[in-house]
C-alpha positions as CSV (number, residue, x, y, z in Angstrom):
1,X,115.2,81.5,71.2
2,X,113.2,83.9,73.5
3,X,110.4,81.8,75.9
4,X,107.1,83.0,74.5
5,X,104.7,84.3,77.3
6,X,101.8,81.6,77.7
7,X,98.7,83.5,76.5
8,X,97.3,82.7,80.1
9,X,99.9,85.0,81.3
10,X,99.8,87.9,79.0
11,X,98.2,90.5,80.7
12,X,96.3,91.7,77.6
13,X,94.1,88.9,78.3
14,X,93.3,90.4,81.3
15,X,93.3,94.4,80.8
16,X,93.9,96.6,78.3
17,X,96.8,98.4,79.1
18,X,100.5,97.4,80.6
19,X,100.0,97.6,84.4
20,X,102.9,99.6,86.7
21,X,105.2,97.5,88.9
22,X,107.3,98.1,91.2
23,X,110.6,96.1,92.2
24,X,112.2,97.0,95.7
25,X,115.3,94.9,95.2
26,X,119.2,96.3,96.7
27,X,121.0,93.9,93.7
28,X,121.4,95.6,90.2
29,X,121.5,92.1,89.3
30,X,118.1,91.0,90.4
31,X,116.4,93.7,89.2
32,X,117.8,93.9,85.6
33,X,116.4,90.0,85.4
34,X,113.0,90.7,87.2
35,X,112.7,93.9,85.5
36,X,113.2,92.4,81.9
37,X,110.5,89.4,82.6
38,X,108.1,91.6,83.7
39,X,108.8,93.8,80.2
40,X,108.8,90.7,78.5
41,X,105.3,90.4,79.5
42,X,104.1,93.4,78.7
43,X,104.1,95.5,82.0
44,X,105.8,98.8,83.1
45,X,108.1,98.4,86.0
46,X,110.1,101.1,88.5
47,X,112.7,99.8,90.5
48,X,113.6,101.1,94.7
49,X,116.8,100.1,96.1
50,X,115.4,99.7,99.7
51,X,112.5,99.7,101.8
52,X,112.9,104.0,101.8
53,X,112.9,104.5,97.8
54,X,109.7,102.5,98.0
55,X,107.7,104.6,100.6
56,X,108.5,107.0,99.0
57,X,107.5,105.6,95.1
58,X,104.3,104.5,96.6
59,X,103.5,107.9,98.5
60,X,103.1,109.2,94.7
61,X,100.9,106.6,93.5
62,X,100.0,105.0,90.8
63,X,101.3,101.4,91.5
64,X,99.1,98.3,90.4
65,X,101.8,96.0,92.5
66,X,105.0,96.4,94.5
67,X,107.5,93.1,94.5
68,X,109.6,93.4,97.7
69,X,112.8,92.0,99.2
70,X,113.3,91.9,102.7
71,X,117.1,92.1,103.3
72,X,118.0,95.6,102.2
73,X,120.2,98.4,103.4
74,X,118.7,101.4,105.1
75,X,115.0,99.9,105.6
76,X,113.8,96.4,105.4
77,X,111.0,95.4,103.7
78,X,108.9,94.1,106.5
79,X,109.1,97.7,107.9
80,X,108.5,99.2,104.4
81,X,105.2,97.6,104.1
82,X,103.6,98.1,107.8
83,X,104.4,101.3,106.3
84,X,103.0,100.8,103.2
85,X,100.2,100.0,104.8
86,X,99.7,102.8,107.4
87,X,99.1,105.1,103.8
88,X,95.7,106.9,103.2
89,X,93.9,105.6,100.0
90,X,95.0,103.5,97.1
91,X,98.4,104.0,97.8
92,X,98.0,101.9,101.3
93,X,96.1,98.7,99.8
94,X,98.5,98.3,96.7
95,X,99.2,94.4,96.5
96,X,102.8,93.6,98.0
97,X,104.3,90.6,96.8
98,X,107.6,89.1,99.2
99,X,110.3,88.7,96.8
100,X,112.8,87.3,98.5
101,X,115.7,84.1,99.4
102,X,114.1,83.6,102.9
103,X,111.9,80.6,102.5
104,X,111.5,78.9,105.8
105,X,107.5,79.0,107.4
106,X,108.6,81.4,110.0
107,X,109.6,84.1,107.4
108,X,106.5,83.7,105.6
109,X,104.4,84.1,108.7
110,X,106.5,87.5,108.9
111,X,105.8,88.6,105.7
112,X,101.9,87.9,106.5
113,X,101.9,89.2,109.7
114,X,103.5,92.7,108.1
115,X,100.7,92.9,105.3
116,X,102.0,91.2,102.5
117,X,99.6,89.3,100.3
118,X,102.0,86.9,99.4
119,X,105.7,85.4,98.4
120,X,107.5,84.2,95.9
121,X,111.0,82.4,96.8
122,X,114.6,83.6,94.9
123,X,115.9,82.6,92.3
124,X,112.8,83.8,90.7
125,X,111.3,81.2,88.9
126,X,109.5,82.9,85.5
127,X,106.7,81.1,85.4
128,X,105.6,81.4,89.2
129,X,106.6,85.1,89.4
130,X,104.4,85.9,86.1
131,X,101.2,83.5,87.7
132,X,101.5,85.3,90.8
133,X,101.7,89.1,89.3
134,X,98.8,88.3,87.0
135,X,97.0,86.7,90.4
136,X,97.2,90.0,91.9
137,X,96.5,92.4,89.5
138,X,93.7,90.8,88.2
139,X,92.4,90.2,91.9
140,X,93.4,94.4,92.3
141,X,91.3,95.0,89.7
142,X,88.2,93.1,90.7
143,X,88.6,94.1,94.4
144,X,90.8,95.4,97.5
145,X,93.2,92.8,97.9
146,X,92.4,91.0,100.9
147,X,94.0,92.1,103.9
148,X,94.4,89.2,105.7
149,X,96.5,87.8,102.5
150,X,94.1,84.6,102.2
151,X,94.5,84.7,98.7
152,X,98.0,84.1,98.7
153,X,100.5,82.8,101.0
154,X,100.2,79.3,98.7
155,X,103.7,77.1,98.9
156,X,106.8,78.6,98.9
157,X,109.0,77.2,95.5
158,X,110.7,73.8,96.6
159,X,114.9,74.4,96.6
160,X,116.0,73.0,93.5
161,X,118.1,69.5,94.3
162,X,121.3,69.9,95.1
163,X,123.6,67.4,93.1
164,X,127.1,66.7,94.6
165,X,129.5,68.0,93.1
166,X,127.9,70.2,90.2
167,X,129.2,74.0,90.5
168,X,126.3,75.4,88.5
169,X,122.9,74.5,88.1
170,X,122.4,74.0,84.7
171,X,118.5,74.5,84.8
172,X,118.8,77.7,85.9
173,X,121.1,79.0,82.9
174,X,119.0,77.1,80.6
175,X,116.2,79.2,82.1
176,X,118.1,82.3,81.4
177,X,119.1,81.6,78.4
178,X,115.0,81.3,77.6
179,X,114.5,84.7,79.5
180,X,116.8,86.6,78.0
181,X,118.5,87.4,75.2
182,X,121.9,86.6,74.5
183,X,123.7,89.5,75.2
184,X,122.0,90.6,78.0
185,X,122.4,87.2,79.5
186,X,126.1,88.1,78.8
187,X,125.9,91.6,80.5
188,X,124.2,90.2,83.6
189,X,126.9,87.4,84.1
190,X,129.7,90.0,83.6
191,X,128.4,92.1,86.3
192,X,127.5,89.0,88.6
193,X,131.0,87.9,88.6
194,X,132.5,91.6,89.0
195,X,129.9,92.0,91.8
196,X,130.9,89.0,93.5
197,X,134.4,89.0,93.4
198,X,133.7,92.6,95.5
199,X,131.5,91.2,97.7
200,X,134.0,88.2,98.3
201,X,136.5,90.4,98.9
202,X,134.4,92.3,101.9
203,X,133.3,89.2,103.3
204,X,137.1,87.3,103.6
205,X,137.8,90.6,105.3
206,X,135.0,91.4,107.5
207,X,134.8,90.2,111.4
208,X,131.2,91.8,112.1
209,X,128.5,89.3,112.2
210,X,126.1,91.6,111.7
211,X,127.9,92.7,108.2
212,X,128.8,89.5,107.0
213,X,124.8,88.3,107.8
214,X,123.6,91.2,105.0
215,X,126.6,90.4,102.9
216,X,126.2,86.3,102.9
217,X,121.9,87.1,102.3
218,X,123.0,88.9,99.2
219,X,125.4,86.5,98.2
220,X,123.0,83.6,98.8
221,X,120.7,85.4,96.5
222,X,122.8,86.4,93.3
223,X,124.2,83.0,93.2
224,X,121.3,81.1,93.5
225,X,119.5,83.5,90.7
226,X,122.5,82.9,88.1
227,X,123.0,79.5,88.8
228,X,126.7,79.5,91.1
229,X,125.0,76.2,93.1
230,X,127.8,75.6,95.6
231,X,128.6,79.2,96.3
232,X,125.0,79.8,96.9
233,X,125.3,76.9,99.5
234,X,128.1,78.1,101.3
235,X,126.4,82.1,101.8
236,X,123.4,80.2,102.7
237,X,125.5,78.2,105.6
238,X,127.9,81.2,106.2
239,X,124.7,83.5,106.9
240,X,123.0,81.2,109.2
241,X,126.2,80.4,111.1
242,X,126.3,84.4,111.4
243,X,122.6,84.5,112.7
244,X,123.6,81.8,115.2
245,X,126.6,83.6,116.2
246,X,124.9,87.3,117.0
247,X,122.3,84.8,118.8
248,X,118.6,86.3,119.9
249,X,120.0,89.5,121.5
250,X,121.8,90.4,118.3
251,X,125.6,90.7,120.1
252,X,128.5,89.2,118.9
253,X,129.3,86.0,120.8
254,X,132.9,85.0,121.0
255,X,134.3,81.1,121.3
256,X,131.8,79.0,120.4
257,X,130.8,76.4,117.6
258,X,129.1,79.0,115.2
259,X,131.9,81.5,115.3
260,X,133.8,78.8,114.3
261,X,131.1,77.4,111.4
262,X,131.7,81.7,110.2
263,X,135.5,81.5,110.5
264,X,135.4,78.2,108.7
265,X,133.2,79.2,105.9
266,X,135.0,82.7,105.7
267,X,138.2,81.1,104.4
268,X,135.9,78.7,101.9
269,X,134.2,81.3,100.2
270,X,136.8,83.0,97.6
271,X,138.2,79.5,96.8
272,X,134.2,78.5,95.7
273,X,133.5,82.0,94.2
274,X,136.6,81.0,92.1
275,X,135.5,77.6,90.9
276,X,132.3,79.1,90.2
277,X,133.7,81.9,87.8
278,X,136.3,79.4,86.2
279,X,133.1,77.0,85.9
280,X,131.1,79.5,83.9
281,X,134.1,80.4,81.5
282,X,134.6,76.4,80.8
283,X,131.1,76.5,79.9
284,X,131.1,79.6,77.3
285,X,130.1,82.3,79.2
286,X,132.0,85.4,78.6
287,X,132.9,86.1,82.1
C-alpha cells in the first residue's frame, strides 16, 4: 500500500497550486525516486543532469525550489549555485536545497558558504526531504529566503546502523516499497543493478584516481538509496582512499598506504556488487 502524505506535508495546505521543482541529480536512478515523491505530493518537478542544465533551467525562470547534488559531470553544484546566485531577479534568490551523499560538517559549511539554504543527506529519506521542501517554499512564499541560510543548515540525517553482515538494508526497501508502487519499484531495481554492473565494470578497470573518485561518489550514492548496504560501504571507503591518494594538490601519488586501500578495494568491489544483486533476487526482487 502507497504511504499517504501526512496532511502537514501536503502542499495544498499551504498554497493553492502544485509548486515547480527542480532536481539537479547525474543518476537516472535518483531522480526517478525523488521525482516520484515530490509527484506523490503534489508538486511539479524538472529534472538537470549537472550543475550546466541547471543554470541554464533557472536562467528561464519560474522555479519555486531547486534540489542539488554536488558530484556531477561537467559542473558541480557548488559552482552551479555561486552561479545561481550571481542571476538578476527571482531567478538568483530561488531556494537551493544540497541534495547530496556528502554529510561530513566540512561539506556542509561548503554548501553554506556557496549559497545554499540548506541539505538534506542521500539516501533521501521521504519524510525529511518532503519537511524540508515544504520549509522552503512556504518560507519563499512569505519572504526572500535568507541569504545567509539561518533557516536551514539544521542536522544532517544520522547514517543508518550498519549491522554486520546484512547485504541490504531492509528499512530502506521497506521504505520503497511505501514510496512507490510495485512496479516501479521493480523498474528502478532493474536499472540499478544494470547500472551498476556498468559502473563496476569501469571502476575494476580504471587506474585514475580522479575517475574512480566520481565513479565510487556515484556508486556510494545508488547503493545507499536502494538499499545495497555493504556495497555502499565499500564506494564510500574506495572514494575516500581515492581522495587520500590524489592528496591536497589533486596528483596522483604512487606507493603509498592509500593507493594500496584503492588497489585493495578495486578487486572487492564486483565480488560485493555480486552478493548484493544475488541478495536482492533471494529476496523477490525481479532483478
Amino acid at each position: 500500500m502507497t504511504q499517504r502524505t501526512p496532511p502537514s506535508l501536503l502542499p495544498t495546505d499551504l498554497h493553492p497550486v502544485p509548486r515547480r521543482i527542480l532536481v539537479v541529480e547525474d543518476s537516472p536512478l535518483n531522480q526517478m525516486l525523488v521525482t516520484a515523491i515530490l509527484a506523490q505530493a503534489g508538486h511539479r518537478a524538472d529534472t538537470a543532469n549537472n550543475g550546466l542544465e541547471a543554470v541554464m533551467a533557472a536562467q528561464a525562470g519560474g522555479y519555486d525550489l531547486i534540489l542539488m547534488d554536488l558530484s556531477m559531470p561537467e559542473m558541480d553544484g557548488l559552482t552551479a549555485t555561486r552561479l545561481l546566485r550571481d542571476l538578476p531577479g527571482p531567478a538568483g534568490r530561488v531556494p537551493v536545497v544540497a541534495m547530496t551523499a556528502d554529510t561530513e560538517e566540512a561539506d556542509r559549511v561548503r554548501c553554506q558558504d556557496a549559497g545554499m539554504n540548506d541539505h538534506i543527506a542521500k539516501p533521501v529519506d521521504r519524510a525529511l526531504l518532503l519537511e524540508t521542501v515544504e520549509k522552503w517554499l512556504r518560507l519563499s512564499l512569505c519572504s526572500e529566503p535568507p541569504a545567509d541560510g539561518s533557516a536551514g543548515f539544521g542536522p544532517c540525517a544520522a547514517a543508518a546502523h550498519e549491522a554486520a553482515g546484512e547485504v541490504l538494508d531492509r528499512e530502506v526497501l521497506a521504505q520503497l516499497a511505501q514510496d512507490l508502487d510495485a512496479e516501479l519499484l521493480a523498474d528502478v531495481l532493474r536499472q540499478f543493478v544494470e547500472e551498476t554492473r556498468e559502473r563496476v565494470a569501469r571502476i575494476a578497470e580504471e587506474t585514475d584516481c580522479a575517475i574512480l573518485t566520481r565513479e565510487a561518489h556515484t556508486l556510494k550514492s545508488t547503493a545507499g538509496t536502494f538499499g545495497a548496504r555493504t556495497l555502499c560501504s565499500a564506494a564510500r571507503a574506495l572514494e575516500m582512499a581515492c581522495r587520500a591518494s590524489l592528496g591536497a594538490e589533486g596528483a596522483q601519488r604512487r606507493g603509498d598506504g592509500a593507493a594500496d586501500t584503492v588497489e585493495g578495494l578495486r578487486g572487492e568491489i564486483p565480488r560485493l556488487a555480486g552478493d548484493a544483486i544475488a541478495a536482492y533476487r533471494a529476496a523477490g526482487y525481479p532483478v
